[in-house]
Structures are given as C-alpha cells and as structure tokens.
N, C-alpha and C positions, 0 to 999 in steps of 0.2 A: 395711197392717199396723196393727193395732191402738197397740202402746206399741210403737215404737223403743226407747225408753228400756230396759223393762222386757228386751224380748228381748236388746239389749247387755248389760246387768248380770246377767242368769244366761246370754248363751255368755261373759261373760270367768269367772265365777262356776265354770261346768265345766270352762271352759281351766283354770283357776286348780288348784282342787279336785284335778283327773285330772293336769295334771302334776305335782304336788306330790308326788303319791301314789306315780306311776310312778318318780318321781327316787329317792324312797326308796327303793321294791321294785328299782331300779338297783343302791343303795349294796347293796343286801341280795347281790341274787343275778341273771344276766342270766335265768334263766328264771322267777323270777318276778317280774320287769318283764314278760318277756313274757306272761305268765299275768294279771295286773295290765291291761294297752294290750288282749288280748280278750275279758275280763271286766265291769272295774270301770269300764274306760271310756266304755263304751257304755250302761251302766246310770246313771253322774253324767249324761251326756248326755241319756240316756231320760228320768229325774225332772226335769230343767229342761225340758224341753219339755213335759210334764205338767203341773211347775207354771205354766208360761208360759199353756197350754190353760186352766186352770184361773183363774189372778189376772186373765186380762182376760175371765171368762167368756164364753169362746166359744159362740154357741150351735149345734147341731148340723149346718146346712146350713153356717153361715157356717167350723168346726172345720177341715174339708179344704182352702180356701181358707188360713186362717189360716197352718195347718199350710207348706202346700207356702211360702207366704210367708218363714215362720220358718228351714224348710230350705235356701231359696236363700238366705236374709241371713246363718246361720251359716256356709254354706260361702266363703262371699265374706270375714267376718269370720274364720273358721279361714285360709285362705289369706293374708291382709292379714295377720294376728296372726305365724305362720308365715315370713313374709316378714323381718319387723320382728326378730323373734327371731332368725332360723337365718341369715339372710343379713348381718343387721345385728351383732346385738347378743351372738351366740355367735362369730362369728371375734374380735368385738374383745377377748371376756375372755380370748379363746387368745392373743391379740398377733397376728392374722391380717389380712389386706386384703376388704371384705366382697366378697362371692362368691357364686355363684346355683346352685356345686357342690352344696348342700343338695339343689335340688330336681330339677337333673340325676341325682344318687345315687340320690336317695328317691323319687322320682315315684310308685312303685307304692305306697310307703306312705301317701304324700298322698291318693291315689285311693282305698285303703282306708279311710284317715279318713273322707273326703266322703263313701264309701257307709255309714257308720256313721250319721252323723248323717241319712244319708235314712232308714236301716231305723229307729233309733233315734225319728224325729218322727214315721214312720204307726207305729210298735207303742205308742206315748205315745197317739197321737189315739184308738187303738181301744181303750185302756183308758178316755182321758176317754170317749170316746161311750160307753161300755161303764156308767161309773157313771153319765154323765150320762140314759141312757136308765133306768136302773134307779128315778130319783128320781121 
C-alpha cells in the first residue's frame, strides 16, 4: 500500500462524513436514513477511494493492485471501527454491558457494508483509469 497513512485518514474521513450524515437523516425520518446508508454512503465512500487513487498517483497497471489493497484495509478498519463503536462505546452511553449482540443482530448489514466498499473501490478505480487514460 502506498500511504497507510493517507488510506486511514479518508476511511475515518468517510466513516466520519456518512455517519454524521445518516445520524441526522435518523433524527429526520427512519426512511430517509434509509435512502441516505443506499445512496450517499456509498458515493462519500466512492470519492475517498478516488481521491486516495488519485493523491498517491497511482499509475494504471499498479491502480488494481492499489485498489484491491485499499479494499481489504477498509473493510478490516470498517469492522475494527464497528467493533470499537457498536460493542464498546454504544452500550456504555445506554448504561449497557459491552456485548457482540451488534454483530450477532446485524451481520447481514455488516456484509452489506463490506460489499459496498468492494463495489464502491473498482467503480472509483474505473473512473480514475477512465480520466487517467484520457490524459
């Protein structure tokens, strides 16, 4: 991988961003949260892997490599982040004992996540190849 660095700093960037966003469209209304987690989420997620393509200029044979690199560290980091949050740090604001009921509950939506952020880094990589071949 190119910049560890850089790849952490936009998926917490996207973590950040998309749940900030969804918390709100929460307060708002439950269907547009949900309209929000299969829309906007996967699009903050798509532009940070673009930019990530993009600030360590990847060049074209090396982009797929990069790519699939990127993919595996986000979903490692979405799960570790995920852990840290839902099991730790959301039962204790409830007054809860932490718990790994999150991911017993949710497992399918975790799975959804992780396939987000695979569709999300090749449809990034073939717009970067896409301008990058145009240059």
């Amino acid at each position: 991988m190119k910049s560890i660095k850089l790849a952490s700093l936009y998926f917490l960037l996207a973590y950040l961003i998309s749940t900030i966003v969804v918390f709100a469209a929460y307060l708002i209304n439950d269907i547009v949260m949900w309209v929000f987690i299969f829309t906007l989420m996967p699009v903050i997620f798509a532009y940070f892997f673009y930019l990530y393509l993009k600030k360590t200029e990847c060049d074209l044979a090396g982009s797929l490599k990069e790519t699939n690199l990127l993919i595996v560290f986000w979903i490692i980091a979405s799960l570790l982040l995920d852990g840290i949050v839902y099991i730790v740090i959301v039962p204790l604001f409830y007054d809860y004992n932490p718990s790994w009921i999150f991911f017993t509950d949710h497992i399918s939506w975790e799975y959804l996540n992780y396939g987000t952020i695979i569709i999300a880094g090749y449809i990034s990589r073939y717009v970067y190849v896409k301008k990058l071949t145009k240059q």
